[in-house]
Biopython code that builds the backbone (N, CA, C, O; Angstrom):
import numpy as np
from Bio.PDB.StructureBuilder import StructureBuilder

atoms = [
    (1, "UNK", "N", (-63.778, -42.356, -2.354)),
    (1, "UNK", "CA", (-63.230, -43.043, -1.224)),
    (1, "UNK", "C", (-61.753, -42.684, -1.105)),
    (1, "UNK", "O", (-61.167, -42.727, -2.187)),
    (2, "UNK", "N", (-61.339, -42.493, -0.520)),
    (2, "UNK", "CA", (-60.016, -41.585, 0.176)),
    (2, "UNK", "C", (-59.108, -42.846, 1.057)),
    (2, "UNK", "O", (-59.490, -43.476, 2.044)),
    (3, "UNK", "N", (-57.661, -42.962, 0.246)),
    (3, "UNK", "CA", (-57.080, -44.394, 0.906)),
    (3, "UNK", "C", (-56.495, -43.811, 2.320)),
    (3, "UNK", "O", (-56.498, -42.684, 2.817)),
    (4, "UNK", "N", (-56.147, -44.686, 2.613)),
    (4, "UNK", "CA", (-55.339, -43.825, 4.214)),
    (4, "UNK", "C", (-54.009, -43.708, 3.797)),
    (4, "UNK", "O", (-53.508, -44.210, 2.790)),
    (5, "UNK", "N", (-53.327, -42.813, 4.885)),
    (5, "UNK", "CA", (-52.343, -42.040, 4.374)),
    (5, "UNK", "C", (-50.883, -43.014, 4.853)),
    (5, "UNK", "O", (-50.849, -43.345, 6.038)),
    (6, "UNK", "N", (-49.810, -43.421, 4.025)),
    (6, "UNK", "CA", (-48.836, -44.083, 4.532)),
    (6, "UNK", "C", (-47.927, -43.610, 4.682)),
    (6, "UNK", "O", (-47.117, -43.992, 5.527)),
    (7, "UNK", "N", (-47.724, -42.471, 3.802)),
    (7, "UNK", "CA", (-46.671, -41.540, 4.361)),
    (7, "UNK", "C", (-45.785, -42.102, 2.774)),
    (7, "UNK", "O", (-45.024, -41.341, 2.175)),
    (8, "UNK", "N", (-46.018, -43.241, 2.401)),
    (8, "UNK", "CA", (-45.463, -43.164, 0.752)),
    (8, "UNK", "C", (-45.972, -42.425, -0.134)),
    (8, "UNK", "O", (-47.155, -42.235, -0.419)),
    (9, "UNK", "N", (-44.817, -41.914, -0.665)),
    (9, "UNK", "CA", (-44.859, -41.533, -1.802)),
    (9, "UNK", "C", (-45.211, -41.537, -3.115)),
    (9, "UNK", "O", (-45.643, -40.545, -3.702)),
    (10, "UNK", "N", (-44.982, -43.021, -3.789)),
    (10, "UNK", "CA", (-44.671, -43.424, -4.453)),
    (10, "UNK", "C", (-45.498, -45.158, -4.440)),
    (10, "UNK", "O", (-45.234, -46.136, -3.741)),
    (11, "UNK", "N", (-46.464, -44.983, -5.436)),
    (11, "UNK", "CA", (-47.331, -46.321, -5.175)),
    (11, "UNK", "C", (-46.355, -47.260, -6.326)),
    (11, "UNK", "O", (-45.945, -46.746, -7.366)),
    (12, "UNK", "N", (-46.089, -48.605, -5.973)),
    (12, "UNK", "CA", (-45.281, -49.438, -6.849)),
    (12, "UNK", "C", (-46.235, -50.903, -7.116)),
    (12, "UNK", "O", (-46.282, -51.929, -6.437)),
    (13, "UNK", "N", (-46.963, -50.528, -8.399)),
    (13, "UNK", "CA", (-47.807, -51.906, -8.501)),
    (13, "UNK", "C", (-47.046, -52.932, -8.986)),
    (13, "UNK", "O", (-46.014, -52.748, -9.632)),
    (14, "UNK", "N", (-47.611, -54.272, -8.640)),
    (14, "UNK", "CA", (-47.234, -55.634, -9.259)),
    (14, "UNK", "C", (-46.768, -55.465, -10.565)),
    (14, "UNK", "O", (-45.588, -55.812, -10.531)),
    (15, "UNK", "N", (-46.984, -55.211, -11.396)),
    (15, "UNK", "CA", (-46.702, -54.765, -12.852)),
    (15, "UNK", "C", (-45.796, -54.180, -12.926)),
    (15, "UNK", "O", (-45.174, -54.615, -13.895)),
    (16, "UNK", "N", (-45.268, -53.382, -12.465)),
    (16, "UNK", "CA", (-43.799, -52.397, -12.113)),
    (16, "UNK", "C", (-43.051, -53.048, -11.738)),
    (16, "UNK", "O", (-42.080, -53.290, -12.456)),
    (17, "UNK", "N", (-43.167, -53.689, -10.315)),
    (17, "UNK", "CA", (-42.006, -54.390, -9.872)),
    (17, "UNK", "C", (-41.550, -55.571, -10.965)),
    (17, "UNK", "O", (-40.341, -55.619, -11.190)),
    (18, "UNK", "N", (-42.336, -56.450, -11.608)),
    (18, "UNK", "CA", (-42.181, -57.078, -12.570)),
    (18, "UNK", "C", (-41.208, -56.390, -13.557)),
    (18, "UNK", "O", (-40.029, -56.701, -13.729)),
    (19, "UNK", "N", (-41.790, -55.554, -14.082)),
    (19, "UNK", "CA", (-40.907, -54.259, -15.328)),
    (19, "UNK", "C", (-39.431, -54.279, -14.625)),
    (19, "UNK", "O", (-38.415, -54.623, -15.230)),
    (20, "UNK", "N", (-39.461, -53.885, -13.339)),
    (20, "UNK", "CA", (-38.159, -53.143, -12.857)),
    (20, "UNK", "C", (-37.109, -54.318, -13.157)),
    (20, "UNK", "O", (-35.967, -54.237, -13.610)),
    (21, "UNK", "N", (-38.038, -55.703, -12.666)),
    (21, "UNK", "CA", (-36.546, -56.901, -12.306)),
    (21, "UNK", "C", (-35.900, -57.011, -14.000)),
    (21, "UNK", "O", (-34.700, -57.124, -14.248)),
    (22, "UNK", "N", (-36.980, -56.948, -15.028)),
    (22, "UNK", "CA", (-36.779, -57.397, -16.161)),
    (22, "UNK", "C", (-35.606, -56.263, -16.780)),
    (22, "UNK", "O", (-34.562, -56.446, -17.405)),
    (23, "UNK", "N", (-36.518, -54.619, -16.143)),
    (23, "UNK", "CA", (-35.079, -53.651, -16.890)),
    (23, "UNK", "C", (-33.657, -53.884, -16.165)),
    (23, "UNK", "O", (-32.560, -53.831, -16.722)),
    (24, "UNK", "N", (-33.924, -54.170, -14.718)),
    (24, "UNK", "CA", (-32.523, -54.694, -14.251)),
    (24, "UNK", "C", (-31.441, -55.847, -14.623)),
    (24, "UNK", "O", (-30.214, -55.928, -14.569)),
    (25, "UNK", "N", (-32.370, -56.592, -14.977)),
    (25, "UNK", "CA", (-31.842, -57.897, -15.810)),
    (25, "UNK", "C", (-30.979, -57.528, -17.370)),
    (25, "UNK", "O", (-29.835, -57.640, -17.812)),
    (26, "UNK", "N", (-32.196, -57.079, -17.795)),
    (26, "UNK", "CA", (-31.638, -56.895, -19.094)),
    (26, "UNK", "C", (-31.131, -55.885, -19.579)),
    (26, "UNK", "O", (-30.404, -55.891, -20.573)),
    (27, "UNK", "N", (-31.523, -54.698, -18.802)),
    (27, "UNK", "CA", (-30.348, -53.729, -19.548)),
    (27, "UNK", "C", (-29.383, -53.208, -18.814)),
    (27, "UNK", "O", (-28.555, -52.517, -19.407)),
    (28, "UNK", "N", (-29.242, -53.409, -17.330)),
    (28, "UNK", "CA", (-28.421, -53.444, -16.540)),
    (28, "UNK", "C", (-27.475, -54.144, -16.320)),
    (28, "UNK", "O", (-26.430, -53.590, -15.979)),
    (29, "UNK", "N", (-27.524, -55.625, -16.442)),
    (29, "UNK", "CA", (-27.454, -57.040, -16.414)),
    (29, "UNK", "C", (-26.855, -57.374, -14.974)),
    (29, "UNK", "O", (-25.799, -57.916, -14.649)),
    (30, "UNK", "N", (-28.239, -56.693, -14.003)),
    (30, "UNK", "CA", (-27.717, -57.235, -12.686)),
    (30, "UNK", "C", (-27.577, -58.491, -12.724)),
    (30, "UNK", "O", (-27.956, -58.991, -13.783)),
    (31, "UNK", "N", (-26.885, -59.693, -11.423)),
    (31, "UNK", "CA", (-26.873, -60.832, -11.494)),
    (31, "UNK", "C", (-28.487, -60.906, -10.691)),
    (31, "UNK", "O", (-29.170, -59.942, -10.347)),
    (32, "UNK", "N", (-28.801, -62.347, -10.541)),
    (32, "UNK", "CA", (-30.076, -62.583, -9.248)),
    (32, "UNK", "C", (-29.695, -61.759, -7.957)),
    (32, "UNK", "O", (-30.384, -60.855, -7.485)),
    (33, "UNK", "N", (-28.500, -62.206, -7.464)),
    (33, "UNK", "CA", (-28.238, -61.734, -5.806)),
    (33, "UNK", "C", (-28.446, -60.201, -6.030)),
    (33, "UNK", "O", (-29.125, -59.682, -5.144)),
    (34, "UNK", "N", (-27.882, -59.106, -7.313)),
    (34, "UNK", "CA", (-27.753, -57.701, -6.985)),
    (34, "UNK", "C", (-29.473, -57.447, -7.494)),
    (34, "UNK", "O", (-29.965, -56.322, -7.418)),
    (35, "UNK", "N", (-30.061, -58.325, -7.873)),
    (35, "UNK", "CA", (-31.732, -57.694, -8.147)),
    (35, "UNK", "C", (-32.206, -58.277, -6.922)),
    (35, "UNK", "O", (-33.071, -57.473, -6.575)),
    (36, "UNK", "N", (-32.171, -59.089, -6.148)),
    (36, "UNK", "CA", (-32.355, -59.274, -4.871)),
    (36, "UNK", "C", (-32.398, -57.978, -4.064)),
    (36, "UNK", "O", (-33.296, -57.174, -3.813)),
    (37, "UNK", "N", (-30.992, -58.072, -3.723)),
    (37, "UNK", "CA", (-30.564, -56.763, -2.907)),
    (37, "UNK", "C", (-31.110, -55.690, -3.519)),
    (37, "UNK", "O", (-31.635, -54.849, -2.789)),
    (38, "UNK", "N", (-31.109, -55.463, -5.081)),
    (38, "UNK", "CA", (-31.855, -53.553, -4.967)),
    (38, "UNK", "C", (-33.331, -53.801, -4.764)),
    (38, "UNK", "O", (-33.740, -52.955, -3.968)),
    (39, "UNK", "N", (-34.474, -54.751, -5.219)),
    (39, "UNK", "CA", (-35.400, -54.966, -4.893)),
    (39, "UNK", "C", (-35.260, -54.924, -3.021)),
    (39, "UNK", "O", (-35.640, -54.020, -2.277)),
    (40, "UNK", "N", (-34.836, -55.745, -2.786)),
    (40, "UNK", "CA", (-34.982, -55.052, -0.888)),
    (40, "UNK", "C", (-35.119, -53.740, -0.429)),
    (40, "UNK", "O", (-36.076, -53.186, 0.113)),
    (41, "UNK", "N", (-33.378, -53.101, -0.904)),
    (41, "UNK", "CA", (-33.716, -52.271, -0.839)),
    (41, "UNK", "C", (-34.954, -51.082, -1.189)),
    (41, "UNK", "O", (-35.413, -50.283, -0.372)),
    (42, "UNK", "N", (-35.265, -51.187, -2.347)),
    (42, "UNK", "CA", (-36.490, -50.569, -2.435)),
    (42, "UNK", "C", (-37.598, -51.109, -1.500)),
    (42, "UNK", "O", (-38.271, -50.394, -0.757)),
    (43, "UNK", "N", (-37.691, -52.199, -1.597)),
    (43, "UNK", "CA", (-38.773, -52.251, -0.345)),
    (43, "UNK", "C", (-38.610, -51.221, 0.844)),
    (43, "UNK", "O", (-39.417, -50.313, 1.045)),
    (44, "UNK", "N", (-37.521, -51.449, 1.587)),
    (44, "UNK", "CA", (-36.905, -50.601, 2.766)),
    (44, "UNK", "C", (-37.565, -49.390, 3.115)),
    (44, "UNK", "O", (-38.105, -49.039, 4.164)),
    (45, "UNK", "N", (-37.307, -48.446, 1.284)),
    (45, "UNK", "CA", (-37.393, -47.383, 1.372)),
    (45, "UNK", "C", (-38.654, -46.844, 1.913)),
    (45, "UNK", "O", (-39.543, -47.441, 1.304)),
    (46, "UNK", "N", (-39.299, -45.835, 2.935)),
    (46, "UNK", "CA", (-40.564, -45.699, 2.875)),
    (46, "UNK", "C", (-40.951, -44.888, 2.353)),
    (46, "UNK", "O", (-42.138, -44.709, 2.624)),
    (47, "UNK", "N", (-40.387, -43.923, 1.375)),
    (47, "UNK", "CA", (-41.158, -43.598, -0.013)),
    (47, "UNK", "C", (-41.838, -44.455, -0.921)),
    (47, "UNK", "O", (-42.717, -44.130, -1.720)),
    (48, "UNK", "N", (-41.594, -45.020, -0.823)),
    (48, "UNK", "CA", (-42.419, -46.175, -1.446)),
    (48, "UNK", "C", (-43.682, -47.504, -1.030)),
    (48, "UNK", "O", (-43.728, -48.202, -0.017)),
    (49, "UNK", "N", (-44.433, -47.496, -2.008)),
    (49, "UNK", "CA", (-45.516, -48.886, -1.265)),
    (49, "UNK", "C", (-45.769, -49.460, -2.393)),
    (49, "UNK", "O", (-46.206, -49.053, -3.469)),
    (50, "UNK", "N", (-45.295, -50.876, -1.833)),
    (50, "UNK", "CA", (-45.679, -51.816, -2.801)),
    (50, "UNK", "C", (-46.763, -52.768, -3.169)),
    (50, "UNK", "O", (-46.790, -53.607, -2.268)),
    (51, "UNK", "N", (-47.531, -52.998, -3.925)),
    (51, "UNK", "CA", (-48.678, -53.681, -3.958)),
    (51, "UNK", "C", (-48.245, -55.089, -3.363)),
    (51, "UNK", "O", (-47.429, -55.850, -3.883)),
    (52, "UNK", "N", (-48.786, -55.252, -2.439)),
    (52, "UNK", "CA", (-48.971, -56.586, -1.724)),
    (52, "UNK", "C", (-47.486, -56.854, -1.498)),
    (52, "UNK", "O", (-47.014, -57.699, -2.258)),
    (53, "UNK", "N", (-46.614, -56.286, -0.570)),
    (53, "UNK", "CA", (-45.320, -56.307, -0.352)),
    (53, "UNK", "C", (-45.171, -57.774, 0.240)),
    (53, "UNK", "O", (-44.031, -58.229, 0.153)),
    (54, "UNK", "N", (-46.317, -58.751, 0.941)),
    (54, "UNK", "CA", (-45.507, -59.842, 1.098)),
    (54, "UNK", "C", (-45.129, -60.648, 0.569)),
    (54, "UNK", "O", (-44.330, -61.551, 0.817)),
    (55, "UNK", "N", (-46.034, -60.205, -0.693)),
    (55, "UNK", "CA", (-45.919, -61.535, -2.115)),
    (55, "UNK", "C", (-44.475, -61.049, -2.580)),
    (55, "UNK", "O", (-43.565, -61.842, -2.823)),
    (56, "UNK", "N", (-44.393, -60.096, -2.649)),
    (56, "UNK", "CA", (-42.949, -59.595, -3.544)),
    (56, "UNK", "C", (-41.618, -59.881, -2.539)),
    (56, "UNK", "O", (-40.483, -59.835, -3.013)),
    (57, "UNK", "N", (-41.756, -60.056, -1.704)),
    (57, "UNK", "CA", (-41.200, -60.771, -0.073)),
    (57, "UNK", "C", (-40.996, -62.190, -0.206)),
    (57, "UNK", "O", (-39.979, -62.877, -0.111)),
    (58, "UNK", "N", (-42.115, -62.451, -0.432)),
    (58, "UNK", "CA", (-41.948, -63.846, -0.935)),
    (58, "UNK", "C", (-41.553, -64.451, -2.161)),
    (58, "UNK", "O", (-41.373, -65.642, -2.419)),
    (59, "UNK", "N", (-41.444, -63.399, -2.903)),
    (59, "UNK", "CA", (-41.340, -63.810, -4.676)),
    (59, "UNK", "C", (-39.577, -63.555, -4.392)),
    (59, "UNK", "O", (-38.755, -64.461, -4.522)),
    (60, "UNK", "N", (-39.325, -62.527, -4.096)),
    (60, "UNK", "CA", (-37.899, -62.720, -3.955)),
    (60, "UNK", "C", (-36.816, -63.655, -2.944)),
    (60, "UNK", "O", (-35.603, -63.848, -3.024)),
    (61, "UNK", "N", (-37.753, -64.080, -2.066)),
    (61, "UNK", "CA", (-37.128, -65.273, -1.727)),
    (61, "UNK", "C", (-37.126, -66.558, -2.186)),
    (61, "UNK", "O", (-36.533, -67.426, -1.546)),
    (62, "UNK", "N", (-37.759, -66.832, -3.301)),
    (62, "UNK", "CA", (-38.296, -68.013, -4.073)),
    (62, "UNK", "C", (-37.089, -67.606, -5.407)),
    (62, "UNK", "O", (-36.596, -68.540, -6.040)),
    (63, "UNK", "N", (-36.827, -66.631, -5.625)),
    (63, "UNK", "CA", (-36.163, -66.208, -6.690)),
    (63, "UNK", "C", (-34.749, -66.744, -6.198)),
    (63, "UNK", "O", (-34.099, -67.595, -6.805)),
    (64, "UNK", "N", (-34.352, -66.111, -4.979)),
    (64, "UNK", "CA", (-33.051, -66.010, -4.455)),
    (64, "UNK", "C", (-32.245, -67.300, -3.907)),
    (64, "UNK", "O", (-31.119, -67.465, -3.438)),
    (65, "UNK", "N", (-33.430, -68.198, -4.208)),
    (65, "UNK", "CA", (-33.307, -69.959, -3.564)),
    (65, "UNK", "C", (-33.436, -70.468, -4.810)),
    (65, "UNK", "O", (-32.762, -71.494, -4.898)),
    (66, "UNK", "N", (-34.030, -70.190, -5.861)),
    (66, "UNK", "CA", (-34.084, -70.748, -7.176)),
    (66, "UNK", "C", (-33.227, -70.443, -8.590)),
    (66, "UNK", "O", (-32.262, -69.681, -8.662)),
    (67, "UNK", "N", (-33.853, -71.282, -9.793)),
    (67, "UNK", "CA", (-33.460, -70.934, -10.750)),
    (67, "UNK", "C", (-34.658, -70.470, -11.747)),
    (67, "UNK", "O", (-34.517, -70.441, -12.970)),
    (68, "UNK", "N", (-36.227, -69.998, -10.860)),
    (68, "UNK", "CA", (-37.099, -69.929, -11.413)),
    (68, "UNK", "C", (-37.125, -68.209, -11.874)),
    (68, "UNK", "O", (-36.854, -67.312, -11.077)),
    (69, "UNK", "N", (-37.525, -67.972, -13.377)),
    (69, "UNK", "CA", (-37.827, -66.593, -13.215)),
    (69, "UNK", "C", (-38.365, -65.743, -11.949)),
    (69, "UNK", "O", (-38.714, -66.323, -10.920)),
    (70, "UNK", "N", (-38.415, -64.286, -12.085)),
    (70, "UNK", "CA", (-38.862, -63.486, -10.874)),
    (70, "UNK", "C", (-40.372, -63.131, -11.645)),
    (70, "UNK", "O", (-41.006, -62.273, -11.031)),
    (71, "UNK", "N", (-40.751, -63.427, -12.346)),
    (71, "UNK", "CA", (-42.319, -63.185, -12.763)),
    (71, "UNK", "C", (-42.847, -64.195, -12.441)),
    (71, "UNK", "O", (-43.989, -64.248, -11.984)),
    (72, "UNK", "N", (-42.157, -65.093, -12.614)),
    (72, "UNK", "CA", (-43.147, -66.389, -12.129)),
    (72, "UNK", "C", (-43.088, -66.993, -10.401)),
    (72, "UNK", "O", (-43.958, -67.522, -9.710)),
    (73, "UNK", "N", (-41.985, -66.718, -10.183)),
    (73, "UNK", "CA", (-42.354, -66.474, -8.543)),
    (73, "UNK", "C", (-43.226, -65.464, -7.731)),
    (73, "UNK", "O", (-43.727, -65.549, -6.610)),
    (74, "UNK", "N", (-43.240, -64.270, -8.878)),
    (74, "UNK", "CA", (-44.339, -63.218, -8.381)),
    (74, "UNK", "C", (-45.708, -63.876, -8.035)),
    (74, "UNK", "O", (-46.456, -63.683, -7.077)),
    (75, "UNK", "N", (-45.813, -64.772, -9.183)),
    (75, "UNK", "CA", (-47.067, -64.863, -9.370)),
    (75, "UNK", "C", (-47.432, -66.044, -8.778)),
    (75, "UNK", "O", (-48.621, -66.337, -8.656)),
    (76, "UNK", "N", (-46.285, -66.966, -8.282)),
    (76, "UNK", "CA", (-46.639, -67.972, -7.532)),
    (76, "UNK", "C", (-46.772, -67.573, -5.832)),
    (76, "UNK", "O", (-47.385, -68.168, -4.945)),
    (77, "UNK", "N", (-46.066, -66.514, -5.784)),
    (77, "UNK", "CA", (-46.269, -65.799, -3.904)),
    (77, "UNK", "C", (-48.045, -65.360, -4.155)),
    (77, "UNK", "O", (-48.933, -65.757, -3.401)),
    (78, "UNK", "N", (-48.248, -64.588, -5.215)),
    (78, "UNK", "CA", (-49.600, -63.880, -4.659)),
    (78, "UNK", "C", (-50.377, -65.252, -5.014)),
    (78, "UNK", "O", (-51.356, -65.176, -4.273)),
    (79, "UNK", "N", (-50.479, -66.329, -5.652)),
    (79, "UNK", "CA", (-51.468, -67.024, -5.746)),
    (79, "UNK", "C", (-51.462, -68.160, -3.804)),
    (79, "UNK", "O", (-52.416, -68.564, -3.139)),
    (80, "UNK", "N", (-49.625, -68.304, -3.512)),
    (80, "UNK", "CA", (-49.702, -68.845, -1.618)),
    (80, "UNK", "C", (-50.582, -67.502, -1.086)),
    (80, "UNK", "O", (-51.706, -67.807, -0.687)),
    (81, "UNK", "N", (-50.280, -66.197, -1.025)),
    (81, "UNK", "CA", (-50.550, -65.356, 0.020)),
    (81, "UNK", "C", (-52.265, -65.444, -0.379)),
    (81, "UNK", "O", (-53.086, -64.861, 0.330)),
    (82, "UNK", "N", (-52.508, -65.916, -1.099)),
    (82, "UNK", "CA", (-53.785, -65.618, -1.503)),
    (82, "UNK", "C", (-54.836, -66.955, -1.148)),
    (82, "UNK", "O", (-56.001, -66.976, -1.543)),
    (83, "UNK", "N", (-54.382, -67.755, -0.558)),
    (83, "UNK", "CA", (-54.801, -69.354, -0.120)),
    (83, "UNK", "C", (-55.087, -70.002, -1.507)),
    (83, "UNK", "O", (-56.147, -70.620, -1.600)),
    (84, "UNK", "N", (-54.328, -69.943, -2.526)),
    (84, "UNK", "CA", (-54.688, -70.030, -3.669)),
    (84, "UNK", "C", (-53.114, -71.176, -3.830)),
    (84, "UNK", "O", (-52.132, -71.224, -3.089)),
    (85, "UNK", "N", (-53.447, -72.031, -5.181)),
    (85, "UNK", "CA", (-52.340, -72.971, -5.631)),
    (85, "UNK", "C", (-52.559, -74.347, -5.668)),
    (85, "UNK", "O", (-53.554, -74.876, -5.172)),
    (86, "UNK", "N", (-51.552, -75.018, -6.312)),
    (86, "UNK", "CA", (-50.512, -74.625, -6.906)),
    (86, "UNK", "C", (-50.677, -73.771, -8.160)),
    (86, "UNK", "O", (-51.752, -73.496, -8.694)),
    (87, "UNK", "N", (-49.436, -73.383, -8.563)),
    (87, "UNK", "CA", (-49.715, -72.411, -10.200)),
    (87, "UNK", "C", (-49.256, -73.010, -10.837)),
    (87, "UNK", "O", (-48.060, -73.302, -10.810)),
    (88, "UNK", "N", (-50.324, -73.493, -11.853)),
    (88, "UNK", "CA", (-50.166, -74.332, -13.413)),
    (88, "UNK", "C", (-49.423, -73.175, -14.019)),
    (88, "UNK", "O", (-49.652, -71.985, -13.801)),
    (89, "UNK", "N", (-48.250, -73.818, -15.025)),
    (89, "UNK", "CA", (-48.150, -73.205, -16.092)),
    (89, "UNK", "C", (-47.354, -73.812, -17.135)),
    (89, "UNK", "O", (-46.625, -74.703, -16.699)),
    (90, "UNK", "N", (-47.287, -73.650, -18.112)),
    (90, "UNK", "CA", (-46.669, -73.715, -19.328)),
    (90, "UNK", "C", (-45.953, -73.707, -19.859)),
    (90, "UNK", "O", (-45.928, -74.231, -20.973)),
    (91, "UNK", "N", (-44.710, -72.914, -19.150)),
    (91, "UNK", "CA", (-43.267, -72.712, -19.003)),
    (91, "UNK", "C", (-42.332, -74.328, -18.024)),
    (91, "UNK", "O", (-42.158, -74.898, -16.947)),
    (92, "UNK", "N", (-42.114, -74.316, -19.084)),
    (92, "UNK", "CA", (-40.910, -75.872, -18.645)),
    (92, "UNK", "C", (-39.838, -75.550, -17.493)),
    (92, "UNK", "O", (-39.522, -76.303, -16.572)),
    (93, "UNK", "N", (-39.315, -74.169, -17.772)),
    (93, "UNK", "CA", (-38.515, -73.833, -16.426)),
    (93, "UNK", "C", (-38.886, -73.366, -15.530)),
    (93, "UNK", "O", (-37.981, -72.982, -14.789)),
    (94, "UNK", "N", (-40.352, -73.094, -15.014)),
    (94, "UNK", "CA", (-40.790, -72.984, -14.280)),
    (94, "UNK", "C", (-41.088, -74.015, -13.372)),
    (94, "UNK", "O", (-41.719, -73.769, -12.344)),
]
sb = StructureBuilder()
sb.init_structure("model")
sb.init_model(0)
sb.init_chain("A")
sb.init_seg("    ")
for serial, (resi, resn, name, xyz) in enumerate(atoms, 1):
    if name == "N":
        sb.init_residue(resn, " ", resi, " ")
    sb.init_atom(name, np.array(xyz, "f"), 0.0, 1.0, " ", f" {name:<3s}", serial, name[0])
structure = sb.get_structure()
C-alpha cells in the first residue's frame, strides 16, 4: 500500500517529537517558550510531517499555558483529539 505523497520529506513520529523536547531541554537547556518556538517552527517547515500534527498543536499549547511536562501533554492532546479522556496518571505534577 503506497501512502500519498506530501511533498515531506522527513516523517517525524510521536516518539521523536517527544525525544526532541527532552534533548532540547536537557542538553540544550532551552527554556519552555524557546522549545515552543523551535517545535513550531519545525512544524512550519514542510520538509517535514508530523504524526498527528494537531495533537502536537495541541500538546504545545497545553505546555506553553502550563507547568505540565511536554510528554504528558502529548499524551493528553492525542487521548482529546482522539474523543478519548480524561488521562489518568501517576505523576503528581501532572
Amino acid at each position: 500500500m503506497q501512502e500519498a505523497d506530501t511533498g515531506a520529506l522527513v516523517f517525524v513520529p510521536l516518539t521523536v517529537t517527544i525525544e526532541l523536547e527532552w534533548v532540547l531541554r536537557t542538553q540544550y537547556q532551552f527554556s519552555r517558550s524557546e522549545i515552543v518556538r523551535a517545535l513550531i517552527s519545525l512544524l512550519e517547515t514542510e520538509e517535514l510531517e508530523f504524526q498527528d500534527e494537531a495533537s502536537v498543536e495541541l500538546a504545545l499549547h497545553l505546555f506553553d499555558e502550563s507547568s505540565v511536562e511536554f510528554a504528558d501533554c502529548l499524551h493528553a492532546s492525542v487521548g482529546t483529539m482522539a474523543g478519548r479522556g480524561p488521562l489518568l496518571t501517576f505523576d503528581r505534577k501532572a
